[in-house]
C-alpha positions in Angstrom: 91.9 211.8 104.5 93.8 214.8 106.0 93.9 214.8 109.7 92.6 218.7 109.4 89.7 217.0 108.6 88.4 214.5 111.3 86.7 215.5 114.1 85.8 212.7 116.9 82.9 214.0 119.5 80.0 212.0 121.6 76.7 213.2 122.9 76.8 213.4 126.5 73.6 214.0 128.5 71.2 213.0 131.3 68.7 209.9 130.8 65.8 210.9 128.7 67.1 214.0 127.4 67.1 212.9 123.6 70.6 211.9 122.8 69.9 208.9 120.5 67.2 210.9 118.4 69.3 213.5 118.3 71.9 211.1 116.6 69.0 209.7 114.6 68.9 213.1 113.2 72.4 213.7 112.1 72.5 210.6 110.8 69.5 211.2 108.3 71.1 215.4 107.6 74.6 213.5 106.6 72.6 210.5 104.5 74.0 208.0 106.0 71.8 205.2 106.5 69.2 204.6 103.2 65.7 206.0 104.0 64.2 202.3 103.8 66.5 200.9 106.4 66.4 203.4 108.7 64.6 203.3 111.8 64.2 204.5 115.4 67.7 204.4 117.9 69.6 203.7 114.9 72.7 203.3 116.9 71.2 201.2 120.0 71.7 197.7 118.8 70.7 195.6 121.6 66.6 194.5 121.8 66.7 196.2 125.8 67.9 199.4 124.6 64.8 199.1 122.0 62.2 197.6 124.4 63.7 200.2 127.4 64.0 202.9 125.4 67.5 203.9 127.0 70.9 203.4 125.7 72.6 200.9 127.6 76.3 200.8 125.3 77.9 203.2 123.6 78.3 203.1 119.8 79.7 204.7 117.3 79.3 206.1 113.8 81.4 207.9 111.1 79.6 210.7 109.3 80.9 212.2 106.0 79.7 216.1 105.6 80.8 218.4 103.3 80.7 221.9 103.8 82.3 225.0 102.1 83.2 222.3 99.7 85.0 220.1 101.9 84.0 216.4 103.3 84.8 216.2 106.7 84.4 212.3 109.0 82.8 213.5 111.8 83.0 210.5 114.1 80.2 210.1 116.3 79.8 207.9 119.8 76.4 208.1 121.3 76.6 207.1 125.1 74.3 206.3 127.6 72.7 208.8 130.0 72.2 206.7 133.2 74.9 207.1 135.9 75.0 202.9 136.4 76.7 203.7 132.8 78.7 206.1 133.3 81.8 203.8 132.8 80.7 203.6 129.3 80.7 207.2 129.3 84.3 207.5 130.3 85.5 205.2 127.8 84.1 207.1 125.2 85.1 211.0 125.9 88.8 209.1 125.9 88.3 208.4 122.4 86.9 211.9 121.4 88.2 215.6 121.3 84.7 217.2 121.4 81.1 216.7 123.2 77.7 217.8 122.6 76.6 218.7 126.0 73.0 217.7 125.7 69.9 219.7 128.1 65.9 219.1 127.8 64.5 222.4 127.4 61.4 221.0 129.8 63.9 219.2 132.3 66.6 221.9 132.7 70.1 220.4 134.2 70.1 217.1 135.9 72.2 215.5 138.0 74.0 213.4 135.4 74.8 216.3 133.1 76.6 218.2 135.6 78.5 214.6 136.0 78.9 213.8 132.6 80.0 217.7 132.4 82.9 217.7 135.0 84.0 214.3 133.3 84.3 216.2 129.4 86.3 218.7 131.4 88.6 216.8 132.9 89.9 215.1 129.8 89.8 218.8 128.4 86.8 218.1 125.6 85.6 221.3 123.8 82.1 221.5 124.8 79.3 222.3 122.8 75.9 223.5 124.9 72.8 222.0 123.1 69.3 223.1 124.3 67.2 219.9 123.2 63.1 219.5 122.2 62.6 223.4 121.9 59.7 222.4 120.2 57.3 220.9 122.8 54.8 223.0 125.0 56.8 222.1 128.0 59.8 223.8 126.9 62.1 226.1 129.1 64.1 227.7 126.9 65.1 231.0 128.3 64.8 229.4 131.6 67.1 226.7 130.8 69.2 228.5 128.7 70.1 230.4 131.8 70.7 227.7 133.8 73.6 226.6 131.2 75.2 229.9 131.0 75.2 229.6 134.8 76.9 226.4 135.0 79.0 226.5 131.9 80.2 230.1 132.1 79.2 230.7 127.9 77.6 232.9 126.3 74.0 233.5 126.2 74.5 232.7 121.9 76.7 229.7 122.5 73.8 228.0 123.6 72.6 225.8 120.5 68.9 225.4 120.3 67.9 222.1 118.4 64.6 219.7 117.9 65.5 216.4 116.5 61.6 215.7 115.8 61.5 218.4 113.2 65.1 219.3 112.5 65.8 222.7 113.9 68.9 224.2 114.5 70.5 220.4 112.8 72.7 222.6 110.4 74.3 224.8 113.3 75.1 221.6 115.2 76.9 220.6 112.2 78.5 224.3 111.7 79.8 224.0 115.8 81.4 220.5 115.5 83.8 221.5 112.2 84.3 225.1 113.5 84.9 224.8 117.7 85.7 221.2 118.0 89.6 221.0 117.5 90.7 218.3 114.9 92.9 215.0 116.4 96.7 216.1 116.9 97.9 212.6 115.8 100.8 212.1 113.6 100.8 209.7 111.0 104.5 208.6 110.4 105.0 207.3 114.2 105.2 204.4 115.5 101.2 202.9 115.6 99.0 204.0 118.9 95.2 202.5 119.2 93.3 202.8 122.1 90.8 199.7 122.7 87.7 201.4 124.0 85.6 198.9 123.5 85.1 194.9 122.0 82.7 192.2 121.1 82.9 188.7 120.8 81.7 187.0 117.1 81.0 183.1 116.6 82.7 183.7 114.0 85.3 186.4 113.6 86.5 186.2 117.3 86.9 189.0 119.3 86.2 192.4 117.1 87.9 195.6 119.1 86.9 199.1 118.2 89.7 201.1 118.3 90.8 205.1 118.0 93.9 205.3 116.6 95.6 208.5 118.0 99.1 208.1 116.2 100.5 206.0 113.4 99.0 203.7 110.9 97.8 200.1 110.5 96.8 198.0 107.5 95.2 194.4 107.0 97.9 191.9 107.1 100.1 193.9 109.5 101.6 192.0 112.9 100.0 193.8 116.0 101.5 193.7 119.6 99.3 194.1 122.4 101.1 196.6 125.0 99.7 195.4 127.9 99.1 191.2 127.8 102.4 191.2 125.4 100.6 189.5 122.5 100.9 189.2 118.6 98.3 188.8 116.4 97.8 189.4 112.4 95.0 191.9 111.6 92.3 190.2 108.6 90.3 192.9 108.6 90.1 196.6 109.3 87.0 198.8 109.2 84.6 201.7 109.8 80.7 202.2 111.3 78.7 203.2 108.5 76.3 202.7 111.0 77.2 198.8 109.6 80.5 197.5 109.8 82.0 198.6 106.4 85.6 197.2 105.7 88.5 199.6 104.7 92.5 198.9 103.7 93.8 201.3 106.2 92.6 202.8 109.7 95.6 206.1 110.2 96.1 209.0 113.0 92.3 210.5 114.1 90.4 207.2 112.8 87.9 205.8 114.7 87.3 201.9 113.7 87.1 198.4 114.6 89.8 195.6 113.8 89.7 191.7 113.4 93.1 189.4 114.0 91.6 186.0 114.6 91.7 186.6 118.4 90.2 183.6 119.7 90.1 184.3 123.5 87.9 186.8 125.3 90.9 187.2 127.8 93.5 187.9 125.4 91.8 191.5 125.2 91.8 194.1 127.7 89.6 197.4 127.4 91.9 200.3 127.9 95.4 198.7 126.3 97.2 199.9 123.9 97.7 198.3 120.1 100.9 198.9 118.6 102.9 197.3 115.6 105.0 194.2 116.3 108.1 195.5 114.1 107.9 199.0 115.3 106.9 199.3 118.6 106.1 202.0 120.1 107.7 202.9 124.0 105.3 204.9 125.7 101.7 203.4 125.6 98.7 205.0 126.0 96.9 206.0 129.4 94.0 203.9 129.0 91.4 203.7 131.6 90.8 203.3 135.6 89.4 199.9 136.4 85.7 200.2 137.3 84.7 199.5 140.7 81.6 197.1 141.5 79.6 199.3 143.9 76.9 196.4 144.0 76.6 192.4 144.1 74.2 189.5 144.4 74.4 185.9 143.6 73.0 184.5 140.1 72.0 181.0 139.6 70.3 178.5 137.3 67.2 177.1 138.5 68.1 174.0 136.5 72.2 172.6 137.2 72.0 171.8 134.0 72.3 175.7 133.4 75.3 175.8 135.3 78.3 175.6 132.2 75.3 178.1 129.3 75.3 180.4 131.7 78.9 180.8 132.5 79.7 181.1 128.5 76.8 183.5 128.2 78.8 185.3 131.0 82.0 185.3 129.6 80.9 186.7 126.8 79.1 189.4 127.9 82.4 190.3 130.2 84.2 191.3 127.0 81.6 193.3 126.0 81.5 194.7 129.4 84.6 195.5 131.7 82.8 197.1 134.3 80.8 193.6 135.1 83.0 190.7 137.0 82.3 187.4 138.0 83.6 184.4 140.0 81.8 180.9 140.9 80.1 180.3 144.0 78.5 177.9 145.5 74.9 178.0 148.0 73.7 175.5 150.6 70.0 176.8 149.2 70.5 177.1 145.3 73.6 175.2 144.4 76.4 176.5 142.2 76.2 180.0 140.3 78.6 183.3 140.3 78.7 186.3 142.6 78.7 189.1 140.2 79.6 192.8 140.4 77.4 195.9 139.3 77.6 199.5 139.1 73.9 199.6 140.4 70.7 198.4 140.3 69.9 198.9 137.0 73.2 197.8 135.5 72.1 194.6 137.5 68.9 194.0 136.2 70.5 195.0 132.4 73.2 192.2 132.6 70.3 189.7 133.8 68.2 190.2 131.3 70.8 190.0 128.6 72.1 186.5 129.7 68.6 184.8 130.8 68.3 186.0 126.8 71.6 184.8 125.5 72.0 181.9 128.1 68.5 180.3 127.6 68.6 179.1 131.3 66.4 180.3 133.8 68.2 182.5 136.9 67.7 182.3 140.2 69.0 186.1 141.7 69.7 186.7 145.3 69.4 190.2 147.3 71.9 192.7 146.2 74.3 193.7 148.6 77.5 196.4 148.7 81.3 195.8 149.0 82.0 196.0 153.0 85.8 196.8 154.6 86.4 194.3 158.1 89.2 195.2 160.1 90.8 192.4 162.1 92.7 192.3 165.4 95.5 191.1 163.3 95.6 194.1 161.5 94.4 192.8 158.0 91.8 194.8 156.2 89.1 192.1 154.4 86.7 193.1 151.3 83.6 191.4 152.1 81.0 191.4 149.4 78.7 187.9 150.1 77.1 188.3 154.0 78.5 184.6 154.2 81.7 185.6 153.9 82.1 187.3 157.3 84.9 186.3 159.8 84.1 185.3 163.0 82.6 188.1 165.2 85.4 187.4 167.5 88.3 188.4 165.1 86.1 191.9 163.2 88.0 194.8 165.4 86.2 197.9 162.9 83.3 197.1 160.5 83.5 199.7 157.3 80.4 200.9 154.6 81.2 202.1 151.6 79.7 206.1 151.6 79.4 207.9 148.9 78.9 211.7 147.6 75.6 212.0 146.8 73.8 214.9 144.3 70.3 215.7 144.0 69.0 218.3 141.5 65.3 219.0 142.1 62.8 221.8 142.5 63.3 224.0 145.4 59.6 223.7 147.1 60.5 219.8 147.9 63.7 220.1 149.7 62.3 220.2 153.3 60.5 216.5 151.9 63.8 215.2 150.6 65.8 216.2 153.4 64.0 214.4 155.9 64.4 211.4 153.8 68.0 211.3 153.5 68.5 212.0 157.4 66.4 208.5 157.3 69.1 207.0 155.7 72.2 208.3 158.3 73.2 210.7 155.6 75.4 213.3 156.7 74.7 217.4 154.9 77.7 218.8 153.1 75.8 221.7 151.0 72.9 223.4 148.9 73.2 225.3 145.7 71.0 227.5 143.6 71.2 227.0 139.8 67.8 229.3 139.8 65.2 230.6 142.0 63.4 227.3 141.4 66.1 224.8 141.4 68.7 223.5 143.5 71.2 220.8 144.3 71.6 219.1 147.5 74.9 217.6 148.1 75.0 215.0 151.0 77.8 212.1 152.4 75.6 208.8 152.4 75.9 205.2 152.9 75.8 203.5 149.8 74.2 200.7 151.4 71.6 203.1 151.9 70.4 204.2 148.5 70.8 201.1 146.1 67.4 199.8 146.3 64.6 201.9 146.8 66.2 205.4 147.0 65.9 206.4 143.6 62.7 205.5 143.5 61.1 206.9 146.2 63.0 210.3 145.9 61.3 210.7 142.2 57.9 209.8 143.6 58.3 212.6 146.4 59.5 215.4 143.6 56.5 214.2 141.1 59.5 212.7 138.7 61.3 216.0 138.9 64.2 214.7 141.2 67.6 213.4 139.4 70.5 211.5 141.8 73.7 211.4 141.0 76.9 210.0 143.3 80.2 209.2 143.2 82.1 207.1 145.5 84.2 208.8 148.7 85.5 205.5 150.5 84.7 203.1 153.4 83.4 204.6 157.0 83.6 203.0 160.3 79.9 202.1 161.8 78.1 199.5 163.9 77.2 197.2 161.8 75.8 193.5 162.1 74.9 190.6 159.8 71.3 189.6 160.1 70.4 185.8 158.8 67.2 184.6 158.2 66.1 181.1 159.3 63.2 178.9 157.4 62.2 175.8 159.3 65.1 176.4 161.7 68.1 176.3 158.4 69.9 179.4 157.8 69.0 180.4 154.2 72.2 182.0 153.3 71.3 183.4 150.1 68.7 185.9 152.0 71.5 186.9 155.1 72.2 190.8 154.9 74.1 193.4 156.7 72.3 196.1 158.2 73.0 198.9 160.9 72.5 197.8 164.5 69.7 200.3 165.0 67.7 199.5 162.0 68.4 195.1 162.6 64.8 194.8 164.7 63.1 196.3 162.2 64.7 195.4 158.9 64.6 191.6 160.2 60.7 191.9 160.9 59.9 193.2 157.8 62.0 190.5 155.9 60.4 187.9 158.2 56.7 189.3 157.2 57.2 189.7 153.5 58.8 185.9 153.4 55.9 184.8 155.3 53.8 186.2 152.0 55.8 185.0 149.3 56.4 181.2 150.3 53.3 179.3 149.8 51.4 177.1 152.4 53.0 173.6 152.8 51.6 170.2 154.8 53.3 171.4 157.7 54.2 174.5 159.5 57.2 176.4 158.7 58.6 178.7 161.2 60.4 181.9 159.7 63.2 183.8 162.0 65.5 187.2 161.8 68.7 186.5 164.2 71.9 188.1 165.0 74.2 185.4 165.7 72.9 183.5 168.3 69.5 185.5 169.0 66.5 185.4 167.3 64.9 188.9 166.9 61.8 188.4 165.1 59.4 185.4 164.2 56.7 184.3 161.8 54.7 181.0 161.5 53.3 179.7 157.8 50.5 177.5 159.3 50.7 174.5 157.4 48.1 173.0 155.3 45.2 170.7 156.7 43.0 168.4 155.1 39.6 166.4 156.7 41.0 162.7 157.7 37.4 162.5 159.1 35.3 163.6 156.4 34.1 160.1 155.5 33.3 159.2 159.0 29.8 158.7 159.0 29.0 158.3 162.9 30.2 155.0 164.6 32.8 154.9 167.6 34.9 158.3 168.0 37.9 156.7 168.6 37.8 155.8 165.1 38.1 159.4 164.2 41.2 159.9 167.1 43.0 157.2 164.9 43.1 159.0 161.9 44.1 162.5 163.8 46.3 161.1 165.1 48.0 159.2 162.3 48.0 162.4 160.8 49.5 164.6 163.5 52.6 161.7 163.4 52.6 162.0 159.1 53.1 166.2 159.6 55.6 165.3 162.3 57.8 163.6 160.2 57.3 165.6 157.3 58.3 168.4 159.0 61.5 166.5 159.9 62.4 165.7 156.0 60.6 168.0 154.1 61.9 171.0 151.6 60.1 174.1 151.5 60.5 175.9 148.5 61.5 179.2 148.6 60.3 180.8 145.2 62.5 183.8 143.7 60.5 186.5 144.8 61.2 185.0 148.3 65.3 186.3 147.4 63.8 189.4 146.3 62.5 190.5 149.7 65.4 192.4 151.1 64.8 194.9 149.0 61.0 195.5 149.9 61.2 195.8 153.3 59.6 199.4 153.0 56.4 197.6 151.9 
């Protein structure tokens, strides 16, 4: 096909604002899924995206639309709208030379389309305004519609007005991406240039990578050369998303695809490198993308050892799938071996548990989530700490560093004296507040990231009735006075449920925790002391009072000391149970730094 022809574009848009219907839809106006087959989320794969009803990968999809009497591919990547996703956004608008900006007529802008926005424009995307579900009672339209021509600086007519449910305005979306949207500036007689933006691992193909090929050509049965790892492999098969993998001879300049070559090992692929032919090479390779950072971790273990070698395949292969995750083994006095893993965020967390207690089989143990730390020493090293249990010595920490980050919140403008006063709870610092209309603004704060990873989100849409969107992006670390708080159950440090916490909130925080544990772990035959220290001192205390039974119950009268026996055979039995027991700390137990607001 002539490269005049191709046009590569995503969906971009906040969470919930109908981007996977709204690819639904053009899949059904181009016919390219048979009526019987298709269903809901066409493009989301996964069972969670399904059950969630969120779009957790990106995927992709080659249209074929003919207008004016000519068939254009449009290739189409749907993407996901959360901003613990965002990485997948990235990786798509690399691949792409056009985006459908995506806003709910009844939401208005939220803080992860003006994200997702600034991202399209800095890899210079031709964006398309899109006014989604014009057709519900809720709808905003000239309200909205302003709002867009604030932010975007278009016209009041480049503002595309769509329903997915009943397929208005579909055709003009199709008009836009052929007419605005430039077409790839690829050549097809240079030296081969793919870009891996993304890969998954088959039992039985190996590792499949999808690839956009921005200049040259590749067939089935040519040698490729990894630019990056320095590796050859022979391609067996080539292809396109029809949505279903459907094989082709030839993937050239513009093409958006996927590509087999009997790569065995998840490691011999890297997101981001560049493919190139083994007997012409080419010199300068791709940009490719900037490694993701973890912003949070926590422990993950099988309740059964037994669990210990599933769950690390399960892991590895949901790695290649996903370069923004990362693992490494770990061992715990409490739970035994398992991996620290990194997250973007909470929900990203929660997503890639899910997905290998599912895949796995095994049963996971997780501990509290906790956030990359920076130590300064007296020797002058700086330390990334991001397990509690890692921490130096308190004798060799000269400057203790959080992670902060930039923080935007979009909500209506009669709850920002509410919202304010909850950030100041959280030590954030006020940069500024915009206007996008008389009844919405955006407050822009500096805030620990510590701060906001567990219960910030959700307490910030309860205060805005749902209406508040966050949004943040990382700044760097800050000094502060910081301390590591450990929690003690029957007088053993529990190092799965240590935390840092701010010197000024450590009373507090290790009462709390000491409270809900006291809750969650059950009643034993003996009592089980609970304890918040600092080092050395203990700063808060709860007692489980242990479980007692009637020795004397079927002591019917006769001589009392009779009854002092059995007491105190009983007092010595709790004694030495006390001195051997276990007490078992159930998972919700781990769970309990993060309710301490309860």
């Amino acid at each position: 096909m002539n490269i005049k022809q191709i046009r590569n574009f995503c969906i971009i848009a906040h969470i919930d604002h109908g981007k996977s219907t709204l690819a639904d839809c053009l899949l059904k106006k181009a016919k390219a899924v048979n009526p019987r087959k298709f269903r809901d989320q066409m493009l989301d794969s996964m069972d969670l995206e399904r059950e969630r009803g969120i779009t957790i990968k990106a995927s992709a999809v080659s249209l074929d639309y003919v207008k004016d009497g000519v068939t254009y591919s449009l290739n189409l990547i749907d993407t996901p709208g959360h901003v613990d996703f965002s990485y997948e956004v990235s990786r798509s608008l690399s691949a792409c030379e056009g985006a459908l900006l995506l806003v709910d007529a009844a939401q208005g802008i939220e803080a992860q389309t003006l994200t997702n926005m600034y991202m399209a424009m800095e890899k210079d995307l031709e964006i398309i305004p899109v006014l989604s579900k014009v057709d519900i009672k809720s709808a905003r339209q000239e309200e909205v519609s302003e709002e867009i021509v604030h932010i975007l600086g278009v016209k009041d007519e480049d503002v595309l007005s769509v329903s997915a449910k009943t397929g208005q305005g579909i055709e003009g979306i199709f008009d836009a991406i052929i007419t605005k949207m430039p077409f790839p500036e690829g050549k097809a007689k240079v030296p081969l240039r793919a870009l891996i933006f993304d890969s998954v691992y088959d039992d039985y193909r190996g590792v499949i990578v999808y690839i956009r090929i921005f200049d040259g050509s590749v067939k089935v049965g040519d040698s490729i050369f990894m630019m990056k790892t320095g590796l050859k492999f022979e391609v067996t098969e080539l292809g396109v998303f029809r949505p279903e993998m459907t094989s082709v001879d030839e993937l050239s300049a513009g093409s958006v695809g996927y590509c087999t070559a009997s790569i065995k090992s998840i490691h011999d692929v890297h997101i981001g490198d560049t493919i190139t032919l083994s007997k012409r090479k080419s010199e300068v390779a791709l940009q490719g993308y900037r490694k993701p950072l973890p912003m949070v971790f926590c422990g993950l273990y099988p309740t059964d050892n037994k669990g210990f070698m599933p769950l690390r395949d399960a892991i590895e292969r949901l790695w290649i799938n996903d370069s923004s995750f990362s693992f490494e083994a770990e061992t715990s006095q409490a739970l035994g071996f398992g991996f620290r893993c990194g997250f973007l965020g909470l929900l990203h967390m929660e997503i890639v548990q899910e997905r290998l207690e599912r895949e796995s089989k095994v049963g996971i143990v997780q501990t509290a989530p906790t956030v990359t730390y920076e130590i300064l020493t007296h020797d002058g090293n700086v330390i990334n700490i991001d397990n509690p249990e890692k921490l130096p010595s308190v004798d060799t920490i000269k400057e203790f560093r959080e992670p902060v980050v930039e923080a935007r919140i979009i909500l209506p403008s009669e709850y920002i004296g509410a919202i304010m006063q909850l950030v100041d709870d959280r030590r954030a610092t006020y940069k500024s507040t915009e206007y996008l209309s008389d009844k919405r603004a955006i407050l822009t704060y500096e805030i620990p990231l510590g701060e906001i990873i567990f219960d910030f989100y959700d307490k910030l849409k309860s205060m805005t009735r749902g209406f508040g969107t966050l949004d943040y992006e990382f700044l760097g670390y800050k000094p502060e006075n910081l301390v590591k708080l450990d929690i003690l159950v029957a007088g053993k440090k529990v190092d799965a449920l240590s935390c840092i916490v701010h010197r000024k909130k450590a009373e507090a925080k290790g009462r709390k925790l000491v409270q809900n544990l006291k809750k969650d772990i059950s009643r034993h035959m003996f009592e089980i002391p609970l304890q918040a220290a600092i080092g050395g001192r203990v700063i808060a205390r709860e007692t489980i009072r242990q479980m007692s039974k009637n020795v004397t119950a079927k002591c019917y009268g006769g001589d009392v000391t009779r009854k002092r026996k059995l007491l105190e055979k009983q007092k010595e039995g709790k004694k030495r149970m006390k001195n051997v027991g276990s007490v078992e700390i159930p998972q919700s137990a781990f769970l309990s730094v993060l309710s301490t607001d309860k």
